[in-house]
C-alpha positions in Angstrom: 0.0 0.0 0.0 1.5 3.6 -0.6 0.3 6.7 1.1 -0.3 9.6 -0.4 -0.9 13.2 0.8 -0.1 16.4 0.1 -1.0 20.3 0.4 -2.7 23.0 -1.5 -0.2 23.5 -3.7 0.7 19.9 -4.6 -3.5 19.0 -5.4 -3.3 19.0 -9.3 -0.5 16.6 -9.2 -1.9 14.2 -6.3 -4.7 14.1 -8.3 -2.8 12.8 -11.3 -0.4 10.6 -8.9 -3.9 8.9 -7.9 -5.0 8.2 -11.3 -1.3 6.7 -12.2 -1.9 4.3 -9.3 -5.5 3.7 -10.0 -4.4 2.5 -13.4 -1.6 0.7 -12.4 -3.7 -1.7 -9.7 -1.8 -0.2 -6.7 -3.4 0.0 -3.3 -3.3 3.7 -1.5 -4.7 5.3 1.0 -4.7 9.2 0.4 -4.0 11.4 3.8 -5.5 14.4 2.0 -5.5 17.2 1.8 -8.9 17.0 0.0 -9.4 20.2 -2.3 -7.4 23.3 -3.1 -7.9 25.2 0.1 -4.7 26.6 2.2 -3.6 24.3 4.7 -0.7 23.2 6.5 2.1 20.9 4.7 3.6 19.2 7.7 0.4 17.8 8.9 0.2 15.9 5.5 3.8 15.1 5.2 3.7 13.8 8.8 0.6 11.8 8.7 2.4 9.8 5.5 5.2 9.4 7.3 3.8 7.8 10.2 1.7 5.5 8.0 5.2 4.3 6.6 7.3 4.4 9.7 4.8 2.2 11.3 4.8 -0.3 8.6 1.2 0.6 7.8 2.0 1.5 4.2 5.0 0.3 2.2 5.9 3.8 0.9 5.1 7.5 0.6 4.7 10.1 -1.8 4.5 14.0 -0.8 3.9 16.6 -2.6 3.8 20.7 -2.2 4.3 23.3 -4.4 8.1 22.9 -4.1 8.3 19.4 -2.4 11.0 20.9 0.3 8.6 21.2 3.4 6.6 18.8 3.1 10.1 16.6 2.6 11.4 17.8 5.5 8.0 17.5 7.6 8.4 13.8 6.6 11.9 13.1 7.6 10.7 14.6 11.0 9.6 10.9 11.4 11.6 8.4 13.0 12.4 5.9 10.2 11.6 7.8 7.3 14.2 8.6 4.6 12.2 11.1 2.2 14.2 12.0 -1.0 12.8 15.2 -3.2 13.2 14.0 -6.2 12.6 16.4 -9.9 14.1 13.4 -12.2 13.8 10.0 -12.5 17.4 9.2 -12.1 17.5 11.0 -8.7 14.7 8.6 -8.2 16.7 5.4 -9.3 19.1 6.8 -6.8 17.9 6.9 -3.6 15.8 3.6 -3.8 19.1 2.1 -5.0 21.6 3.5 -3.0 19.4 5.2 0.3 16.4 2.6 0.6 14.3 6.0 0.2 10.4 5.3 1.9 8.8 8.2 0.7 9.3 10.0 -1.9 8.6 14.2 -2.3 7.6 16.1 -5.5 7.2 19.7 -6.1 3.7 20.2 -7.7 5.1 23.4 -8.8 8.3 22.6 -10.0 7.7 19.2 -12.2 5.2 18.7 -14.8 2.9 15.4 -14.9 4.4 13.2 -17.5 8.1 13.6 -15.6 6.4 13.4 -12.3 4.6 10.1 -13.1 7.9 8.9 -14.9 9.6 9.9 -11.4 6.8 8.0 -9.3 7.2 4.8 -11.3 10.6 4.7 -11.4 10.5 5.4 -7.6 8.2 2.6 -7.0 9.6 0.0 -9.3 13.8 0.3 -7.9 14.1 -1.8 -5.2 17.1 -1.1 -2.6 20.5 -2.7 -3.8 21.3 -4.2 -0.6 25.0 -4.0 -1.1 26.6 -3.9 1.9 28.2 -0.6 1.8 24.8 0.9 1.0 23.1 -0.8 3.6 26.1 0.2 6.1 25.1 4.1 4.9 21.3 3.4 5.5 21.8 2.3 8.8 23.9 5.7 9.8 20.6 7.5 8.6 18.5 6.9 12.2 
C-alpha cells in the first residue's frame, strides 16, 4: 500500500499521482489534503510518514508546491528517509543507494508526464542491498 498526501499546492498533481496508481492496480490510502484550500504541509507530510514508519504503508509520496517542506516535515519521522526528487534518475538513486520510503515532489516545480515517470521509477527500484549501501542506510537513524 503507498500513502499519499499532500497540500494545497501539490493538489493538481496528487490528483494525477492517484490516477497513475488507479491505473496501475496499486493499493493507496490518500491522507488528504482534500481540495485546493490553504492548509498546512507538515500535517500531510507527517501523517504519510507515520503510516510508513509504522509499517502501515509500504511507501510514501508528498507533494507541495516545491516538495522541500513537506520533505522535511516527513523526515521529521523516525524511520523515514524522504528524498525530493525532480528526475527519475534521482529517483533510481535513492531507492538504490538510500532505501528512500517516501518519496517528495514539487507540484510546482515538475510537470505530470516527468512526475509520473519519477513515481514509477521510484516505486519500481528496489534497494540494492549491497553492503556498503546498507552500512550508509543504517547511519541515517
Amino acid at each position: 500500500m503507498i500513502a499519499i498526501g499532500c497540500d494545497h499546492g501539490g493538489y493538481d498533481l496528487k490528483v494525477e499521482v492517484l490516477k497513475y496508481l488507479e491505473e496501475k492496480g496499486l493499493e493507496y490510502k490518500d491522507f488528504g489534503c482534500m481540495d485546493k484550500s490553504s492548509v498546512d504541509y507538515p500535517i500531510y507530510g507527517r501523517a504519510v510518514a507515520e503510516a510508513v514508519a509504522a509499517g502501515k504503508c509500504e511507501k510514501g509520496i508528498v507533494i507541495c508546491t516545491t516538495g522541500i517542506g513537506i520533505s522535511i516535515a516527513a523526515n521529521k519521522v523516525q524511520g523515514i528517509r524522504c528524498a525530493l526528487c525532480s528526475d527519475t534518475l534521482s529517483a533510481k538513486m535513492t531507492r538504490l543507494h538510500n532505501d528512500a520510503n517516501v518519496l517528495a515532489l514539487g507540484g510546482g516545480m515538475i510537470g505530470t508526464n516527468l512526475a509520473l515517470d519519477i513515481v514509477e521509477m521510484f516505486l519500481n527500484t528496489p534497494f540494492s542491498e549491497e553492503e556498503k549501501h546498507q552500512r550508509r542506510v543504517n547511519l541515517l537513524v
